[in-house]
Structure formats: structure tokens, C-alpha cells
N, C-alpha and C positions, 0 to 999 in steps of 0.2 A: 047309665052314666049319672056321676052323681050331682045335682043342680045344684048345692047350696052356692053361696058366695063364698070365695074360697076364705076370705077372713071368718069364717064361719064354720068350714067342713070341721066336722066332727069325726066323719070316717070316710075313707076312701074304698069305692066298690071297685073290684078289679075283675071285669068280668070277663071270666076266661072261655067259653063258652055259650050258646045260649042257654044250657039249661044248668052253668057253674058259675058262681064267683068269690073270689075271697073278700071279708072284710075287714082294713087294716084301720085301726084307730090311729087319730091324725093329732100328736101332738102341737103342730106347724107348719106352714106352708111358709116357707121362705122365697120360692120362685111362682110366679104366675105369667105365663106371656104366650105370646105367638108367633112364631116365623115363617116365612113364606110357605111352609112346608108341614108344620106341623104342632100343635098344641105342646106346651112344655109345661113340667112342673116340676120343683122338685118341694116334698114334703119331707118332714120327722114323723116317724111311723111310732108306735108303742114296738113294738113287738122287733123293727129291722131298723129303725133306727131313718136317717136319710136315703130318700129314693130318689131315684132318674123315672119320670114316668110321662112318656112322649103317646099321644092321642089313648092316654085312661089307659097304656098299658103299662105295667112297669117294667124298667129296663134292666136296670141292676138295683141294689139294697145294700147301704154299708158293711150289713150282718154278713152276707154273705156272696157279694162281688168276687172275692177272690178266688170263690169253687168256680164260679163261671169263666171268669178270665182264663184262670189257670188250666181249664179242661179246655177251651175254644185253641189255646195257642201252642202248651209244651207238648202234646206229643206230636205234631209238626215239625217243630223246633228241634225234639230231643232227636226224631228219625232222620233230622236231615244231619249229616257226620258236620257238616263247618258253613253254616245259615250266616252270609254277609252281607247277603240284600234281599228284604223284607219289604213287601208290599201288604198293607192296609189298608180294606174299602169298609169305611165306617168306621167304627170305633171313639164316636163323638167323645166317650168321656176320660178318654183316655188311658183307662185300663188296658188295655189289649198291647196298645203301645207302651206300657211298664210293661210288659212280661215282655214282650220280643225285644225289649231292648238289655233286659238282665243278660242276657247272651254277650260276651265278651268278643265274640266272632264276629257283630252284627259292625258294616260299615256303615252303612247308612238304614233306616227307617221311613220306608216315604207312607204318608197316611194321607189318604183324599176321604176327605169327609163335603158330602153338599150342603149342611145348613150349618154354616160357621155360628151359627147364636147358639146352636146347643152346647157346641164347642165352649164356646167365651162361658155359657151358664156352671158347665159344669167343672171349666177353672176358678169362675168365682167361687161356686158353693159348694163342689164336692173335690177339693184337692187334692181331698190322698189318694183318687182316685188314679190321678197319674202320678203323684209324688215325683213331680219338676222332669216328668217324659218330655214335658213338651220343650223345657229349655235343652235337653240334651243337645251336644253339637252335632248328633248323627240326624237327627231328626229333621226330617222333611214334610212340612205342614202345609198343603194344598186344599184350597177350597174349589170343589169342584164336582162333576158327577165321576165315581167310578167307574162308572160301562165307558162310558166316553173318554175316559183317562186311559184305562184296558186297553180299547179298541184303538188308539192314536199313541199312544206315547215310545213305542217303539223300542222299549226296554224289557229285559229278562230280570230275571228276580228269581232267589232261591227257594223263598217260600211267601206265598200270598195266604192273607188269612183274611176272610169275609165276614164282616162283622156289622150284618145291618137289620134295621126293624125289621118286625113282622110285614111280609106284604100284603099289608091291608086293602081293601079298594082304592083308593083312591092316591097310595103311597107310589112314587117315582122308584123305591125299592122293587116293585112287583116285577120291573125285566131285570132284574140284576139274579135272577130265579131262575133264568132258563136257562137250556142248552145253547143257544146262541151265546149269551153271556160266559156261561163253562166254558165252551168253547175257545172263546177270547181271551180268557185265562190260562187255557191250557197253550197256546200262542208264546204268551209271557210267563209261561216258567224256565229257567233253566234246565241245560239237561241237567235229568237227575233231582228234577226238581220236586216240592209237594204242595200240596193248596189243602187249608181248612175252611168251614164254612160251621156256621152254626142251623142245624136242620128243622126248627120247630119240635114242639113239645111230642113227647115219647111215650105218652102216659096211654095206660094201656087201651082205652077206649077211645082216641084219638090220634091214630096213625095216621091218616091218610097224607097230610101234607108230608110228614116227615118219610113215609114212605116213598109219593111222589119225588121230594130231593133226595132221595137217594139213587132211586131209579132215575132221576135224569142225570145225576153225575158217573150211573154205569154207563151213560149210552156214549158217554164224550171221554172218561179214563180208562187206562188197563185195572188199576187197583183202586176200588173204592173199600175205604173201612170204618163204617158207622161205627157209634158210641155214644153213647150215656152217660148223665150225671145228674144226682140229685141238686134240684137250687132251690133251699125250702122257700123261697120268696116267688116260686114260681108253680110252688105249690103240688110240684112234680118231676117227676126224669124230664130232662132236655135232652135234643138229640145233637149229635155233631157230627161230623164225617170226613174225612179224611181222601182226596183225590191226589194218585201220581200216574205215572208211567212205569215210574220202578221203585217210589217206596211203599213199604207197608205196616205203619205201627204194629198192627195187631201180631205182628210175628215176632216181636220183640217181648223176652221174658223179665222176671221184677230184678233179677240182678244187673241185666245190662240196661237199663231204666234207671236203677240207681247210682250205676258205674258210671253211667255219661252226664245224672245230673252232680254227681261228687267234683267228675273232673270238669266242668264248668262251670263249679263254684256256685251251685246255684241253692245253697244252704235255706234261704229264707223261703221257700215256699211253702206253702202252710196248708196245702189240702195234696197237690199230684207228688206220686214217688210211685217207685214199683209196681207196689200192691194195688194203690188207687189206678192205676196204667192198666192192668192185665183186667181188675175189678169193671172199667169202663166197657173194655172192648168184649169181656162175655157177655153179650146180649142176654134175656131172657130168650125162651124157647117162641112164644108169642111172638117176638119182635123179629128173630129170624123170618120166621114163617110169611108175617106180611111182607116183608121185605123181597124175600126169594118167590114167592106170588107175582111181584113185578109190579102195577103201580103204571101213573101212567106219566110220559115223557112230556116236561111242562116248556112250552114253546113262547115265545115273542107272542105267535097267535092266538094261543092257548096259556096265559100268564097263569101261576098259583093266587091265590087270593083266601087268606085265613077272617078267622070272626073275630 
């Protein structure tokens, strides 16, 4: 962790493992604070420009937010034929909620996010993040816990897309990880419905978590379908995954990938089409392998917990 005084960091260590970290040079720190919940900061990076970076991890990077966004939510979006009601757990900066709402289908957007100060920080300081999501009229901005919003709120939804920290120690993310929670979600899909999650880092010498959420989203879905995507800000493949009962991205080829984002008008994305579609979902042979090995089922009792 880096001590200086943030009027002062010179560079931010971001350590990704015990024995990795990357080092971003710190033009400015614009944010320093803390919420109930969790350390925030948003700095100007040399290399990515402004960053969301919540307990010394980073979240997203100006440079390259929108490969993450855009991998986390369209091919959910694209597999589901007419996505109206869109459930978001997390999502503080409000990227997640610009992509599910480019969907002309979309009636409403409900987003529960628990530390509304990251919310407020990163309407002040990183706007384009949502580019005015949050005043949309579809949108539904709850401050709240997700599991408990899940568990209670008694609504169906077409596509939920999970979208939270790493579960660190000591993070209230860490049950929003398990089967119980899968579970709870799988409750509130519609029929016919799909659920994305973002799985932890894919990088080849650190699978376990992401193998773990994958193998606990097979013990709760009929169709799970993992996937990949470079976020150079993260300095590796990230994982994602994909949970329904009866969809399945990965069976979709680069022409009807580009057929559905043509007829949905959805011209401006700037990383996912086709090719990048089909690109995500052929795993390396490595990452099948752990994957189909199996991995163990992460429970309420037995929560995940990364470094």
C-alpha cells in the first residue's frame, strides 16, 4: 500500500497479488475520502488517464472502461431477444448502467448500489462515465444492499448483471459470491431469463477464484458460459460468465451478434461486435481445463475472499 500523503503520491502501487503489482504514475489526485464501506480515490494516471480505485484496487480507467463495461453487459443483453427490465447490483460509476440502457427495449433500469458516496464521487469526477445514465427517466437509483434487495423485493427482471468489488476480507461484497446469493438471483430472473457477473482475474497463473465463480454458478444454472477480456488497466484477461436456464451467448455466431447489435441501433460501441463476441467466449485450452477440473462450491459458510 502506498503511504505517501496523497497531495504528494508520486505513483500508485496497485498490487495485484502478493508477489505482482503494477506501477501507475500519478499525475493528480482529485478524490481522497472514506465511506462507511470502503477507501476511495479517484487519481490522473500517466499512462490511463482517471481512475475509480476503491481499497488500493483499481476499478475502472478512462483508457479503457469501456472494454470492461462493454464485455460485463452486451452479450447478456444481445442473447436476451427484447431485455425490458434490467436489474443492477453495483455498478457505482455508473458505466454498466450506460450500456444497459443503450437498449431501446429497456423500460426501466433498477441499479442498487450500497455506498452512495462512491456513487455522488464518481458523478462528480468521472461523468462520462455514465454520460447523464443516471438522469435517464427509466432509471431506478436505490441505495441499498443487493443480496437483500434480491432476497426481498419480489420482482422478476430480464437480465440482472452483477457488478461488484473484489471480495476482499473484510468487504460486505464477499456473500453476494455464493450460491445462496446465485440462487436468489436465479428466483428473480424471468422466464427465459439471463444473469451476468464479473468473475475475477483470468490470468493464467491465477484461476482459482475465477474458477471457483464459475463452478458455483454451475451448481445453481442449467447454462453457464464463462469469458474473457483484456482490460490493459488490470493488467490481464478478466473473467465474466454468463448464468440462465435457457440462454447461452456462446452459441451465437459473429453474424447474428452483429445482426442484433445493427437492429438495435447500437452503432457506438467501440470494443464488443461479432468477432470480439465469438473472440471472448473461445477460452484458452488452460482455462477450460481448470474450469472443467471443477473448483470448489463457494457458500455463505465458506465465502471467496481474494488478495
Amino acid at each position: 500500500m502506498n503511504t505517501f500523503p496523497f497531495e504528494r503520491r508520486l505513483w500508485f502501487y496497485d498490487d495485484l497479488t502478493p508477489d505482482l503489482a503494477m506501477l501507475h504514475r500519478v499525475d493528480e489526485s482529485l478524490y481522497a475520502g472514506k465511506s462507511p464501506y470502503q477507501v476511495i480515490e479517484v487519481l490522473r494516471t500517466r499512462a490511463f488517464g482517471l481512475c475509480l480505485i476503491l481499497d488500493d484496487k483499481i476499478q475502472s480507467s478512462e483508457a479503457d472502461e469501456f472494454i470492461y463495461h462493454e464485455a460485463l453487459v452486451q452479450p447478456a443483453m444481445l442473447t436476451h431477444p427484447a431485455p425490458r427490465r434490467v436489474l443492477i447490483a453495483g455498478g457505482g460509476e455508473g458505466a454498466t448502467l450506460r450500456e444497459v440502457l443503450r437498449h431501446r427495449s429497456v423500460e426501466k433500469a433498477t441499479m442498487v448500489d450500497l455506498d452512495e458516496q462512491v456513487v455522488s464521487v464518481c458523478k462528480q469526477y468521472l461523468p462520462s462515465w455514465s454520460a447523464g445514465a443516471f438522469d435517464d427517466p427509466r432509471t431506478e437509483f436505490i441505495v441499498g444492499d443487493a443480496r437483500a434487495f434480491v432476497e426481498t423485493c419480489g420482482r422478476v427482471f430480464d437480465v440482472i448483471v452483477i457488478d461488484l468489488p473484489d471480495p476482499i476480507e473484510a468487504s460486505p461484497a464477499r456473500l453476494l459470491y455464493t450460491r445462496e446469493f446465485y440462487a436468489a438471483v436465479r428466483k428473480c430472473l424471468a422466464p427465459g431469463g439471463i444473469m451476468t457477473v464479473q468473475c475475477e482475474s483470468s490470468r493464467w497463473f491465477d484461476l482459482d477464484e475465477h474458477v471457483a465463480i464459475v463452478r458455483t454458478l454451475k451448481d445453481v444454472f442449467r447454462f453457464v458460459a464463462p469469458y474473457s477480456a483484456h482490460i490493459p488497466s488490470f493488467t490481464t484477461m478478466w473473467g465474466f460468465a454468463t448464468a440462465s436456464d435457457s440462454l447461452d451467448p456462446a452459441t451465437l455466431n459473429p453474424a447474428e451478434v452483429d445482426g442484433r447489435i445493427a437492429r438495435r441501433g447500437l452503432d457506438s460501441l467501440r470494443s464488443y461486435d461479432g468477432t470480439t463476441h465469438v473472440g471472448m467466449f473461445s477460452l484458452p485450452r488452460h482455462i477450460r481445463a481448470a474450469i472443467d477440473s471443477g473448483g470448489r462450491v463457494i457458500t455463505d459458510s465458506s465465502p471467496l475472499s481474494v488478495y
